[in-house]
C-alpha positions as CSV (number, residue, x, y, z in Angstrom):
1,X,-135.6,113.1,-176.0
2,X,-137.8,115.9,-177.1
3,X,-140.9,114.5,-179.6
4,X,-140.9,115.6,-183.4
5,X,-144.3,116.8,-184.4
6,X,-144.5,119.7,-186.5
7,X,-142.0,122.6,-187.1
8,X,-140.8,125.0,-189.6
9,X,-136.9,125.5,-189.8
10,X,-134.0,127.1,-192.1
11,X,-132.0,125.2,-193.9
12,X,-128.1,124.8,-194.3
13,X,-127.1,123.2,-197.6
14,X,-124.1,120.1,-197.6
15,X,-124.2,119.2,-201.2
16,X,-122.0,116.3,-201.0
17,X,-122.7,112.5,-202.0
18,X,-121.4,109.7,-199.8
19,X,-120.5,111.5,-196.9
20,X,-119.8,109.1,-193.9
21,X,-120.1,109.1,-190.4
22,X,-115.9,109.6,-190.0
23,X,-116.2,112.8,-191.5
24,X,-119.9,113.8,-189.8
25,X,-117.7,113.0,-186.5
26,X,-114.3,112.0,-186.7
27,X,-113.2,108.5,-184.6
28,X,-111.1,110.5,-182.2
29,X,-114.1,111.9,-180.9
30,X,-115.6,108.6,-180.0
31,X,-114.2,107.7,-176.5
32,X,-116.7,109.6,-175.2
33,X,-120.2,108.6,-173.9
34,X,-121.5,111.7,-172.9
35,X,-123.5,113.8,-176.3
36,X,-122.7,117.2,-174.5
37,X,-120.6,119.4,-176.6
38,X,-120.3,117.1,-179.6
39,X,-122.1,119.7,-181.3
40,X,-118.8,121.4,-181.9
41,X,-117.0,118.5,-183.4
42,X,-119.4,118.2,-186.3
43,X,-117.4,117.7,-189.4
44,X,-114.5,119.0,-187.3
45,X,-111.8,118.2,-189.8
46,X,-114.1,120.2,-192.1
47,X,-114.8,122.8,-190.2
48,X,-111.3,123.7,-188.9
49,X,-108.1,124.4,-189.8
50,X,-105.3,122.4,-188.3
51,X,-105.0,125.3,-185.9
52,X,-108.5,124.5,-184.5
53,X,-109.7,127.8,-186.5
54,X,-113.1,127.7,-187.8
55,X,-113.2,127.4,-192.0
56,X,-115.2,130.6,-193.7
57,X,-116.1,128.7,-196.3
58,X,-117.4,125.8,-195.0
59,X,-121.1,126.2,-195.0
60,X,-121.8,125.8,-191.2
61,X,-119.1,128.1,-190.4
62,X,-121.3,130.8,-192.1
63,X,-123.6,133.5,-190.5
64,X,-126.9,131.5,-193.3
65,X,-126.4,128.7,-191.1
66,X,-126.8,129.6,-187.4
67,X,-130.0,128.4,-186.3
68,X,-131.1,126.6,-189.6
69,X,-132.6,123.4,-188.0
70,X,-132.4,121.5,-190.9
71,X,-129.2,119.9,-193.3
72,X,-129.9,119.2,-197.2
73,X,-127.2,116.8,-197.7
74,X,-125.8,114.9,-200.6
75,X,-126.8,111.0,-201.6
76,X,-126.0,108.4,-199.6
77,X,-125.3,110.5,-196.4
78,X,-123.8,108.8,-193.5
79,X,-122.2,106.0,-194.9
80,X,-119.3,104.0,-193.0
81,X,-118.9,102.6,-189.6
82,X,-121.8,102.4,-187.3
83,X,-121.5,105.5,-184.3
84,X,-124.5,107.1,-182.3
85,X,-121.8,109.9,-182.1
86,X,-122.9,111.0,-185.8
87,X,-126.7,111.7,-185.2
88,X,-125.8,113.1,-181.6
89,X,-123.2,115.3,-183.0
90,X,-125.8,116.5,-185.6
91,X,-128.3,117.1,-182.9
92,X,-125.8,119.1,-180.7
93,X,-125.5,121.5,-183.4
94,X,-129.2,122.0,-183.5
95,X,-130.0,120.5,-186.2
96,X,-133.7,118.3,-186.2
97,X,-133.4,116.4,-189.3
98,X,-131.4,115.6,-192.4
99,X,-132.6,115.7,-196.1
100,X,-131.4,113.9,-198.9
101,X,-132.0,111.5,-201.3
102,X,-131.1,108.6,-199.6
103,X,-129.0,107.5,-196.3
104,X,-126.9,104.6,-195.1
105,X,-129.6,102.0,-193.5
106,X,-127.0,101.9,-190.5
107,X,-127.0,105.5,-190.0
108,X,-130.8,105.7,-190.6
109,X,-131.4,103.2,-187.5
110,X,-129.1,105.6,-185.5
111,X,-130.9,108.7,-186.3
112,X,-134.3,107.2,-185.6
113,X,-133.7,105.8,-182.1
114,X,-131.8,109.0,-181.1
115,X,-134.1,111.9,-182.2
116,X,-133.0,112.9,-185.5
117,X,-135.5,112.4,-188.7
118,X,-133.5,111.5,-191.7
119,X,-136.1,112.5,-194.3
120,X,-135.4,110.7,-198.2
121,X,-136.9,112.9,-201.3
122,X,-136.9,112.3,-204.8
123,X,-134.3,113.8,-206.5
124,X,-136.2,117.0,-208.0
125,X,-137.6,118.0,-204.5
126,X,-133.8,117.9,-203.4
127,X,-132.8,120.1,-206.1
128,X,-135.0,122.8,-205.4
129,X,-134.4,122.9,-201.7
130,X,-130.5,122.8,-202.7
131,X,-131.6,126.1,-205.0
132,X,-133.7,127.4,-202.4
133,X,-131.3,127.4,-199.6
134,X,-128.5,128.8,-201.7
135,X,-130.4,131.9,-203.0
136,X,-132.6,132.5,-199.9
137,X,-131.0,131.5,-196.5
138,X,-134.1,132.6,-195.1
139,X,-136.5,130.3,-196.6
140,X,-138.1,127.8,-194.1
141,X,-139.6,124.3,-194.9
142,X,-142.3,123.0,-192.5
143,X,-142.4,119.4,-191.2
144,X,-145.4,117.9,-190.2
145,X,-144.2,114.2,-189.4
146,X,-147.6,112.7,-188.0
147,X,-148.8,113.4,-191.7
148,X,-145.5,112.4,-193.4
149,X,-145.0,115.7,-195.4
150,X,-142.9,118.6,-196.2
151,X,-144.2,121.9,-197.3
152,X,-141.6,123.3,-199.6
153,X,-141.0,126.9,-199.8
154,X,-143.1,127.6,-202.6
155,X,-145.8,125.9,-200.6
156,X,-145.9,122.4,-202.4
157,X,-146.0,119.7,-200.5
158,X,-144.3,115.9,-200.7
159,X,-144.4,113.1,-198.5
160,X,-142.0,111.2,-197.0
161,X,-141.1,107.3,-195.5
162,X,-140.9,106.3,-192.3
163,X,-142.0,102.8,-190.7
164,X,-144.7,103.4,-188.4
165,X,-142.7,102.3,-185.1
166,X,-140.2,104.8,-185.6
167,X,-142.9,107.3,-186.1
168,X,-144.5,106.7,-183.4
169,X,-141.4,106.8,-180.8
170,X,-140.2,110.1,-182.6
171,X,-144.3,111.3,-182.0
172,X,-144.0,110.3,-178.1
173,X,-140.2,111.2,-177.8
174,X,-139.0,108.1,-176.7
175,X,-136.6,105.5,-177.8
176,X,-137.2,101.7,-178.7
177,X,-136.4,101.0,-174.9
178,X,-138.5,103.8,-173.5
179,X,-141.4,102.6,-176.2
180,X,-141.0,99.3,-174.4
181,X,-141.8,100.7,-170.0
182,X,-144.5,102.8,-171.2
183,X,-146.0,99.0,-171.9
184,X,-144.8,98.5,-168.4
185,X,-148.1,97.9,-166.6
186,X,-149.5,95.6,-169.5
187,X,-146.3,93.6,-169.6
188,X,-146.4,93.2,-165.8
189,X,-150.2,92.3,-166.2
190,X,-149.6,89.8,-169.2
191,X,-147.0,88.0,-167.0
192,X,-149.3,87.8,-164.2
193,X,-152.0,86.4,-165.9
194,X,-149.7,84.0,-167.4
195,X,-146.7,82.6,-165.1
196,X,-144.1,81.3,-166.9
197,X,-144.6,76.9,-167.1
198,X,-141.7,74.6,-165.4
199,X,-141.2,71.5,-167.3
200,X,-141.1,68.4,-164.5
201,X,-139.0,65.5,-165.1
């Protein structure tokens, strides 16, 4: 997966609490294995009518959102079942992380070992970038995850949690399992050096 460094991105505003991973991507979408093209079912039963039309109201459905890289959601966001689908559907529509004031720990461990920064704020910085992105669609916020910040619009900046093995895959742009064969040689070098002891009778 491509590493998160730095970047600067739009931003498309879901202000919704509790939103949960059957609505991010709906369970009939989940027979499949392959992430290509789930970037169009995204909040599908959101985002189109029972026709298969697309919504103009709903926010991503609207010419402010095309491109923005990142989503201000509500609290609470990705509550529910437990489905990689949710974070890869995210990513196919483009977007590189997810704002909001807090997220389902289930959905969190998803995000992280699939390439998708769920970034938590304190309740006034959300505000303001829910403000922001509703009276300027082109206002950007910069990322800078090696230093655990975001620079607001305005140019203030706020940090942000992450637990430092999670940073450091998302920094290298591998997951948990491609963290572990870059240690490849060492492990093959630890076991060498120490052979694994038979007990005798």
């Amino acid at each position: 997966m491509p590493p998160i460094t730095s970047f600067s991105s739009r931003l498309a505003a879901l202000p919704i609490d509790n939103v949960d991973t059957d609505q991010i991507i709906p369970a009939r979408f989940l027979k499949t294995t392959d992430k290509t093209g789930l970037g169009k079912s995204l909040f599908c039963d959101w985002r189109y009518d029972v026709w298969g039309n697309p919504k103009p109201d709903f926010v991503l459905n609207q010419p402010r959102a095309a491109g923005a890289g990142i989503l201000v959601a509500g609290d609470n966001f990705g509550c529910g079942s437990s489905r990689e689908h949710a974070p890869w559907a995210l990513l196919g529509f483009g977007f590189r992380a997810v704002i909001s004031t807090s997220f389902a720990d289930i959905f969190c461990n998803n995000s992280l070992k699939n390439g998708l920064l769920p970034i938590a704020v304190d309740p006034a910085t959300h505000a303001e970038l829910l403000d922001r992105a509703a009276k300027d669609p082109a206002a950007e916020v910069f990322v800078d995850l090696a230093n655990q910040s975001l620079r607001l619009p305005n140019g203030r900046t706020t940090e942000f949690p992450i637990d430092n093995f999670s940073k450091q895959c998302l920094l290298s742009g591998v997951d948990p399992l491609g963290y572990v064969l870059q240690k490849s040689e060492s492990i093959a070098a630890f076991e060498q050096d120490h052979p694994s002891r038979v007990e005798t009778a």
